[in-house]
C-alpha positions as CSV (number, residue, x, y, z in Angstrom):
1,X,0.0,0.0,0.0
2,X,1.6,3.4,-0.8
3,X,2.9,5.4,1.9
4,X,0.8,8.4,3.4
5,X,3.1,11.8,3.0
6,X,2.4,15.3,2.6
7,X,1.9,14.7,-1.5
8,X,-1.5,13.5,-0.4
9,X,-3.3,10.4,1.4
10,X,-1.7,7.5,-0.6
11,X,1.3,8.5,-2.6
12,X,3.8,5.8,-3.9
13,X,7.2,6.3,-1.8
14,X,10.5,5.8,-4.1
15,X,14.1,5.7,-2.4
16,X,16.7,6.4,-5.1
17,X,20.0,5.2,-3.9
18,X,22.5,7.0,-6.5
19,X,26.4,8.9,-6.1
20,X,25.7,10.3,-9.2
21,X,25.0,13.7,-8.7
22,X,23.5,14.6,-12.1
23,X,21.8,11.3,-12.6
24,X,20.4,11.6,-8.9
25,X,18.9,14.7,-9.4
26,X,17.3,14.3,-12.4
27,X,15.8,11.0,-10.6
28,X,14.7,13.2,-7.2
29,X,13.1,16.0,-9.5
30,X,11.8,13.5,-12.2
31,X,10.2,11.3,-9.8
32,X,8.6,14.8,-7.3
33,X,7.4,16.0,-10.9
34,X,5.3,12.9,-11.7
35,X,3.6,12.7,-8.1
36,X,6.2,10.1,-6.0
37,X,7.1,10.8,-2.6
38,X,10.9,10.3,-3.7
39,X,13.6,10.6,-1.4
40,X,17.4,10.2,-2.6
41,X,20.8,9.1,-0.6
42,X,24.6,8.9,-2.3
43,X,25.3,5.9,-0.2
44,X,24.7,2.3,0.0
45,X,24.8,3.0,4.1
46,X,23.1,5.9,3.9
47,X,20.7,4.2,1.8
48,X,20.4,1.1,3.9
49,X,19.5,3.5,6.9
50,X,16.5,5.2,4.8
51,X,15.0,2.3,3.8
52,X,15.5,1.3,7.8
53,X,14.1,4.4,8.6
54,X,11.2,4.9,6.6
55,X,8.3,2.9,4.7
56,X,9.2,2.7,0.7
57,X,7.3,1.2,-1.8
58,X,9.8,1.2,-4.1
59,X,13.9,1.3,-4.4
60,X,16.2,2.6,-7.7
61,X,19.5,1.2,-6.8
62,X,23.0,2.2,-8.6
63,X,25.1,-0.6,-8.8
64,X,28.5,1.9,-8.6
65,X,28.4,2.9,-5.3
66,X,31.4,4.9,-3.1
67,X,31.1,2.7,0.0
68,X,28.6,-0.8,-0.8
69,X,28.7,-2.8,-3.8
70,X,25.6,-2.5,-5.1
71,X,24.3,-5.9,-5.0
72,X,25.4,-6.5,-1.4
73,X,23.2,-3.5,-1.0
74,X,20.3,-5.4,-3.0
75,X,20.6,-8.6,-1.0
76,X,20.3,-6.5,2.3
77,X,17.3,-4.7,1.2
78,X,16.0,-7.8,0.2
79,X,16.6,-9.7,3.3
80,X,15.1,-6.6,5.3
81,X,12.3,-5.8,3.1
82,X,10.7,-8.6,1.3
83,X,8.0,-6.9,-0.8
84,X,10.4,-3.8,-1.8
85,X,10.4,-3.3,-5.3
86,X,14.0,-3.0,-6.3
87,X,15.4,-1.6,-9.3
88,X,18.6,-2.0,-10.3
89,X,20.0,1.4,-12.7
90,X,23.5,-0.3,-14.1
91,X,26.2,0.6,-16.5
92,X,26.8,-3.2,-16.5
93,X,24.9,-4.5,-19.6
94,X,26.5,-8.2,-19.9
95,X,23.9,-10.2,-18.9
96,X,26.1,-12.5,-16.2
97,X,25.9,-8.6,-14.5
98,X,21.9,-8.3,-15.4
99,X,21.7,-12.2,-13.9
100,X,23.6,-11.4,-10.6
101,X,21.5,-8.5,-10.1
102,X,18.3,-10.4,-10.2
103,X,19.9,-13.2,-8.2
104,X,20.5,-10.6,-5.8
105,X,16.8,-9.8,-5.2
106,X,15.9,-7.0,-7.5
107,X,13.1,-6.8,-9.9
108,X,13.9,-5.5,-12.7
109,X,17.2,-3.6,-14.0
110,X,17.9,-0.5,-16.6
111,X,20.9,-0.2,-17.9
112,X,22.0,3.4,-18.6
113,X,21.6,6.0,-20.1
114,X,17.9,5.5,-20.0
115,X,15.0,8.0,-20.4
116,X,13.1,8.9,-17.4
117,X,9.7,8.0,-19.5
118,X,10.9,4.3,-19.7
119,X,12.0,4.3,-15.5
120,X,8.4,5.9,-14.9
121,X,6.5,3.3,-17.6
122,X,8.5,0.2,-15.5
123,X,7.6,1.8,-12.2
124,X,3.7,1.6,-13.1
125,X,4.4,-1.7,-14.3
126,X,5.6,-3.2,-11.3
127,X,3.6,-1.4,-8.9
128,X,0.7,-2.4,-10.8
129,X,1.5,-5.9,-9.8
130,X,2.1,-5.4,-6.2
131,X,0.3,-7.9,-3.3
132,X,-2.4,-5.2,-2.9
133,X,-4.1,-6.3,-6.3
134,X,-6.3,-9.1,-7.1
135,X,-4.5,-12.1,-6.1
136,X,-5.7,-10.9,-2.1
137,X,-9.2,-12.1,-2.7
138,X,-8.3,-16.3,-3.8
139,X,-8.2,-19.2,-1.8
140,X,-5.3,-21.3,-1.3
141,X,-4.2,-23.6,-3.5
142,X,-3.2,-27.1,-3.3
143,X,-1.3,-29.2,-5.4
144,X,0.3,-33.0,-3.6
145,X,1.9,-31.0,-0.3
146,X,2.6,-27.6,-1.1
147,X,-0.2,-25.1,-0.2
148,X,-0.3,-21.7,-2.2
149,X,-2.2,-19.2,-0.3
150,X,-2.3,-15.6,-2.2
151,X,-4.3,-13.6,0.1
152,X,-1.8,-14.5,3.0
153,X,0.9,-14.3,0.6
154,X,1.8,-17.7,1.9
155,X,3.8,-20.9,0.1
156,X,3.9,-24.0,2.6
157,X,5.6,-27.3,2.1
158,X,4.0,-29.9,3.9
159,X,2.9,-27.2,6.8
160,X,6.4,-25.4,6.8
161,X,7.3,-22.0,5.0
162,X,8.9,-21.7,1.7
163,X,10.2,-18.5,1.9
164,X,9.7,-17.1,-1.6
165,X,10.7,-13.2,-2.6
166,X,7.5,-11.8,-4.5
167,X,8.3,-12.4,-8.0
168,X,8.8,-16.1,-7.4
169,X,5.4,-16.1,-5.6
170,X,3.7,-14.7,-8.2
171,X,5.2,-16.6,-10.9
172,X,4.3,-19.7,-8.7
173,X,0.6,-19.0,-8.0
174,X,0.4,-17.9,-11.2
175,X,1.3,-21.6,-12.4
176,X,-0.6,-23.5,-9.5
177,X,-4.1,-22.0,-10.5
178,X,-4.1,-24.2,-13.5
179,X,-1.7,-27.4,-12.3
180,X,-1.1,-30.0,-15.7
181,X,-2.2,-27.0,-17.6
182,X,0.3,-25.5,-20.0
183,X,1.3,-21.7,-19.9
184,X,2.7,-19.8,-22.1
185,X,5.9,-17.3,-21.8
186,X,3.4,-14.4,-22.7
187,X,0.7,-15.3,-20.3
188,X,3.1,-15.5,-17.3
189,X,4.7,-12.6,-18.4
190,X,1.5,-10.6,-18.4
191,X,0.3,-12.2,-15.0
192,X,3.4,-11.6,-13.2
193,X,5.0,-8.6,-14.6
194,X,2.4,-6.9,-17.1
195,X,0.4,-7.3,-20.0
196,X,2.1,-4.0,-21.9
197,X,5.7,-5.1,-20.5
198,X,8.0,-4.3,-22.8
199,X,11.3,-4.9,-20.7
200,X,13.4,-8.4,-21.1
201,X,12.2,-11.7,-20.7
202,X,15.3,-12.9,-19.0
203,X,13.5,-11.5,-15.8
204,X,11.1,-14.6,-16.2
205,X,13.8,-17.6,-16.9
206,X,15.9,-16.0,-13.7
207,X,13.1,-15.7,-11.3
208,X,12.0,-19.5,-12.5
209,X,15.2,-20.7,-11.7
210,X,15.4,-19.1,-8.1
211,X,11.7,-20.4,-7.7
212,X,13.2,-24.5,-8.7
213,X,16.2,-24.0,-6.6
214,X,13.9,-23.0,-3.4
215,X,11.1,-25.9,-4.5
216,X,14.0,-28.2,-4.8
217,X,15.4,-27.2,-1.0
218,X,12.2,-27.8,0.2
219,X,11.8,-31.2,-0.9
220,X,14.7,-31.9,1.1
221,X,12.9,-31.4,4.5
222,X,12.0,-34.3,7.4
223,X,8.2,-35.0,6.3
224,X,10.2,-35.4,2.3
225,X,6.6,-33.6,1.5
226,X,5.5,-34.6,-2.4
227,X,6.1,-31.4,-4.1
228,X,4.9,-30.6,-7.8
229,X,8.0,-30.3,-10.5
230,X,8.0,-27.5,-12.9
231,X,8.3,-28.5,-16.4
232,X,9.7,-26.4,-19.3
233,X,8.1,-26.5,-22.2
234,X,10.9,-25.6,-25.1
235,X,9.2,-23.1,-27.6
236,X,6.0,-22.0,-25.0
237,X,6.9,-22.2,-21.9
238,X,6.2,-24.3,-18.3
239,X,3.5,-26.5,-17.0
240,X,3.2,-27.2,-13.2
241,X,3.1,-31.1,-13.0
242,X,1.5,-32.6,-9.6
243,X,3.2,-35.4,-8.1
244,X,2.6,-38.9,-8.6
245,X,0.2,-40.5,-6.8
C-alpha cells in the first residue's frame, strides 16, 4: 500500500539510492514532478538506513556505489524488506551482471543511459503488480503437499514455509491455479510482470530458476513432502506437473 506523506493520502514512496549527482537529481526532481514521494541518498549506508528508517514502496539502486557494492546493497534490502520493489539502474549490460542483479533480489534492471519516460512506464508496471491487487481475494491452492495461499501471501511445504521473494510467488501462483495446464511465456509474463511489458524476458527464466532451486530445497525437509516439478516447455513455456500419486 503506498505510503501516506504530505503529497497526499496515498502517494507511492521511491528511495533512489545513487552517487551520481546529475543522474540523482534528475531521478529526485523526475520522480517529485510525476507525483512520487521520492527521497534520494549517495550511499549504499546511507541508503540502507533510509529504507530502515522509513516505509518505501519502491527502491532505484546504482550498482557503482562509493562505500557498498551495489548488489550486497540489493541482497540487504532484500533480506530486510521482502515486498520492496528494487530496481537496479547499471552501466553493467552483460547479462552474467543483469543475472547477478536479479539473483541478488531486485526486480527488474535498466541499464543506462535511459529515459526517465521508460523508469516511470516500468515503475507503473511493477507497482501495478504489487500484493495489494487481485490475487488478495483467492483461496489457497493445493497441489500433492505444497499449499499456495495468495491472500496471506503464503507458500507452505508440507505445513512449513517456503520463503519465496515476490516475484517467485507470483510466478508460482500464477502456475498453481491451472496445475497439468500449460502456460505460455506471454501469459506468465502478463500475469506476473504486465500485460504491456515491454522490458526483457530474462527476468522470467531468472526468477524461474530461483523459484526451482527453493522448490527443490524444500523437498529436502523431514516430512520429504510430495512437491509438484515444474516443467519447461521448449518453444512456449512451463506446466506445473503434480506429483505422482
Amino acid at each position: 500500500m503506498p505510503a501516506h506523506s504530505p503529497y497526499g493520502p496515498a502517494v507511492t514512496s521511491v528511495l533512489v539510492i545513487e552517487d551520481d549527482e546529475v543522474i540523482g537529481r534528475h531521478l529526485h526532481t523526475g520522480l517529485r514532478g510525476n507525483g512520487y514521494a521520492a527521497n534520494w541518498s549517495r550511499t549504499g549506508a546511507n541508503g540502507l538506513a533510509e529504507a530502515a528508517h522509513r516505509r518505501h514502496d519502491a527502491v532505484l539502486l546504482d550498482l557503482g556505489l562509493p562505500d557498498i557494492d551495489g548488489m550486497d546493497v540489493a541482497r540487504q534490502l532484500r533480506a530486510d524488506h521482502p515486498d520492496l520493489l528494487i530496481v537496479i539502474l547499471t552501466a553493467r549490460s552483460d547479462e552474467i551482471d543483469v543475472i547477478a542483479g536479479l539473483d541478488a533480489g531486485a526486480d527488474d534492471y535498466l541499464v543506462k543511459p535511459f529515459s526517465l519516460s521508460v523508469l516511470l512506464a516500468r515503475l507503473r508496471a511493477h507497482l501495478r503488480r504489487r500484493p495489494a491487487d487481485a490475487h488478495t481475494t483467492r483461496r489457497p491452492i493445493q497441489v500433492g503437499d505444497l499449499t499456495v495461499d495468495p491472500a496471506a501471501r503464503r507458500c507452505l511445504a508440507a505445513g512449513r514455509e517456503v520463503a519465496l521473494r515476490p516475484k517467485e510467488f507470483e510466478l508460482l501462483a500464477a502456475l498453481a491455479g491451472q496445475p497439468g495446464i500449460a502456460v505460455s511465456r506471454e501469459e506468465l509474463m502478463a500475469q506476473v510482470w504486465d500485460a504491456n511489458w515491454f522490458g526483457p524476458t530474462k527476468t522470467l527464466d531468472v526468477t524461474m530458476a530461483a523459484l526451482r532451486r527453493r522448490l527443490e530445497a524444500a523437498e529436502t525437509n523431514p516430512e520429504q513432502p510430495r512437491l509438484p516439478h515444474i516443467a519447461t516447455l521448449r518453444g512456449h513455456g512451463y506446466r506445473l506437473e503434480p506429483p505422482p500419486d
